[in-house]
C-alpha positions in Angstrom: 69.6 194.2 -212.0 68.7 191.2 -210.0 71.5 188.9 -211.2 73.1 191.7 -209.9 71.8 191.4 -207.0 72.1 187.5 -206.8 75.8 187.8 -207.4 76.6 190.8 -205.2 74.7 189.2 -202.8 76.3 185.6 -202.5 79.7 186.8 -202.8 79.3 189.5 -200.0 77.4 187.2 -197.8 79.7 184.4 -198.8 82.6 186.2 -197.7 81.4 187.6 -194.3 79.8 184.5 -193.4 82.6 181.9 -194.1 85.7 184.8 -194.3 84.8 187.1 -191.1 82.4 185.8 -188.8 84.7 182.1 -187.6 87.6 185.0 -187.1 85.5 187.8 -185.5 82.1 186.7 -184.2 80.1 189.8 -183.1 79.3 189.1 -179.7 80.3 185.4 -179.4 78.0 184.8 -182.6 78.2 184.1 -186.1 74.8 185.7 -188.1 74.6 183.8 -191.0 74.1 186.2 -193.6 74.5 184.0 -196.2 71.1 182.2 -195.3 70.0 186.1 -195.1 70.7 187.2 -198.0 69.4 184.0 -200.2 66.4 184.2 -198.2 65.3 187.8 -199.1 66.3 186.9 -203.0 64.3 183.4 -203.0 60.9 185.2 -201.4 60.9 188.1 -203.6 61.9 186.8 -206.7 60.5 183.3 -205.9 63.1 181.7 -208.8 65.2 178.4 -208.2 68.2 181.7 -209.5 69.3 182.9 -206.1 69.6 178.9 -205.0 71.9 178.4 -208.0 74.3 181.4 -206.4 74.4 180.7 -203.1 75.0 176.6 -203.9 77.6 178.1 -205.5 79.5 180.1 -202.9 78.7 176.9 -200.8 80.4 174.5 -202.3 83.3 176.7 -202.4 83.1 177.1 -198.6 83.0 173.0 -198.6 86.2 173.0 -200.1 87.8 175.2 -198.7 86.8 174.6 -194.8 85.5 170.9 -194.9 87.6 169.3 -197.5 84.4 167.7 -199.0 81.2 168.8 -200.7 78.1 168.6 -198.9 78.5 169.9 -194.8 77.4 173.7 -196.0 76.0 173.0 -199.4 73.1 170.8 -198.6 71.5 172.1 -195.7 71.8 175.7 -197.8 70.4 174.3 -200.8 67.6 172.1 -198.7 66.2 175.3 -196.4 66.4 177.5 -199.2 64.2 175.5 -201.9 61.9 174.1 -199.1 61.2 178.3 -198.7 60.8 178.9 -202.2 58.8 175.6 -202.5 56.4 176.7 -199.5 56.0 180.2 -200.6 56.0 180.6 -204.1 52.7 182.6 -205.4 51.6 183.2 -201.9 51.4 186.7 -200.5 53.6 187.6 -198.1 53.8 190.6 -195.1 56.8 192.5 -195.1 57.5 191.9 -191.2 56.5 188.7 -189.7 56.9 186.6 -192.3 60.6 186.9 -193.3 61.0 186.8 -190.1 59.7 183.5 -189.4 60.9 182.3 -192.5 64.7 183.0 -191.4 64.1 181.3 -187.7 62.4 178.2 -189.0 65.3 177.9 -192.4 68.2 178.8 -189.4 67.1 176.2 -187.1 66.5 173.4 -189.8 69.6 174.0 -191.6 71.5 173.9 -188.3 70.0 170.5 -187.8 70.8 169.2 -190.8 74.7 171.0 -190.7 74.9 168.9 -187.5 73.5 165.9 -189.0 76.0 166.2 -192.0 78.6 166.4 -189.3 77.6 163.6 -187.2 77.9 161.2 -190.6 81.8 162.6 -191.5 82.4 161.1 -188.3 83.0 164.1 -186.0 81.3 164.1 -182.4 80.3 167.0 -180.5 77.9 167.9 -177.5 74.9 169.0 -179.5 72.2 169.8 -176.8 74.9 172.8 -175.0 76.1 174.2 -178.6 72.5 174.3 -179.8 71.4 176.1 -176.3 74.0 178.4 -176.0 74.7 179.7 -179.6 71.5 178.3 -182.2 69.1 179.9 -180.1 71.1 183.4 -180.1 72.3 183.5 -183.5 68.2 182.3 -184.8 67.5 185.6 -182.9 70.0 187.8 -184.7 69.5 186.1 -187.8 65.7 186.9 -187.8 66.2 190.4 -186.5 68.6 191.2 -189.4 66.3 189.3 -191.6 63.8 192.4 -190.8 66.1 195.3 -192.1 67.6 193.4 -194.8 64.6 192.5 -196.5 63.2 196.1 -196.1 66.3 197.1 -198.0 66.0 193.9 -200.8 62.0 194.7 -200.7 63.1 198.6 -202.1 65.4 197.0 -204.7 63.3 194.6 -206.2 60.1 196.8 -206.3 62.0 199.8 -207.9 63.7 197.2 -210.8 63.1 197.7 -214.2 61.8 194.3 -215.0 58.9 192.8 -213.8 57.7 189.4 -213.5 54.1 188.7 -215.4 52.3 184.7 -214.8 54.1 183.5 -217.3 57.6 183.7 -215.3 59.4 184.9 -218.2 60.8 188.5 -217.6 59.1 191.7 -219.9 59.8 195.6 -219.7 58.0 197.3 -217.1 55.9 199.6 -219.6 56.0 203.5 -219.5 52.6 203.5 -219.2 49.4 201.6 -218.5 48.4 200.1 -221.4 51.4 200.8 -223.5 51.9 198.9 -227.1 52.3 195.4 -226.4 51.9 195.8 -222.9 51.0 192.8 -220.6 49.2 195.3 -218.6 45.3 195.9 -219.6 44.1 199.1 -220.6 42.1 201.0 -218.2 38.2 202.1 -219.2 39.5 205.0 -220.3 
């Protein structure tokens, strides 16, 4: 279920963020649901997996908008492990945190897309594009974050797999207790 997820996931986001949005911004803005979706995988499944996928659909963007590998795969690839890196075993709210989480990764990684675009050469007026559309789109982007990960919350909860401290992946049991179980038995 969750590669699933992963793949459904990139590929969607993948295609509305790099396909849709440049053609038909919503608003004047571009929400990067890409950085969404990855996001909502990489803190609930807290895996290098979903960082894998979206790399993927990344360096597909790099080739075929930029010409060369790097501009949208790095910064991707950077946010998204720094969040894994930062949150892995910690608990997490189901509000506040993802949305923080997507503000801080939007702004970083739209520091480091316009540092990669600063060393291909290209010049641009950085202070009124980060005012007048960062700032927006880091609000979007962490609003949407709120009802997407509600929804990617549901899914990964009601999977049939379930991680134990081990990180390798076991069936969710019937029952408490049940025949090689790595759930304990209660004192019943």
């Amino acid at each position: 279920v969750r590669t699933l997820v992963f793949i459904i996931s990139s590929v969607l986001g993948g295609l509305i963020t790099f396909g849709i949005f440049p053609n038909a911004p919503v608003f004047g803005l571009e929400p990067d649901l890409v950085l969404i979706f990855s996001l909502c995988c990489v803190l609930l499944d807290e895996t290098p997996v979903p960082v894998i996928y979206t790399s993927v659909i990344t360096v597909f963007a790099d080739i075929f908008y930029t010409g060369g590998i790097g501009t949208y795969t790095v910064p991707y690839v950077a946010v998204l492990l720094a969040a894994m890196w930062i949150f892995k075993g910690r608990q997490k709210d189901r509000l506040i945190v993802p949305s923080a989480v997507c503000a801080a990764a939007f702004l970083i990684k739209e520091l480091l897309s316009a540092f990669t675009v600063f060393l291909g050469g290209r010049t641009f007026d950085f202070f009124s594009v980060f005012v007048s559309r960062t700032l927006l789109e880091t609000l979007i982007n962490s609003v949407l974050m709120l009802g997407i990960y509600q929804i990617y919350y549901i899914i990964f909860e009601k999977r049939s797999v379930k991680i134990n401290r081990m990180n390798s992946y076991v069936e969710k049991p019937r029952y408490e207790g049940a025949k090689g179980s790595i759930y304990k038995r209660s004192g019943k």
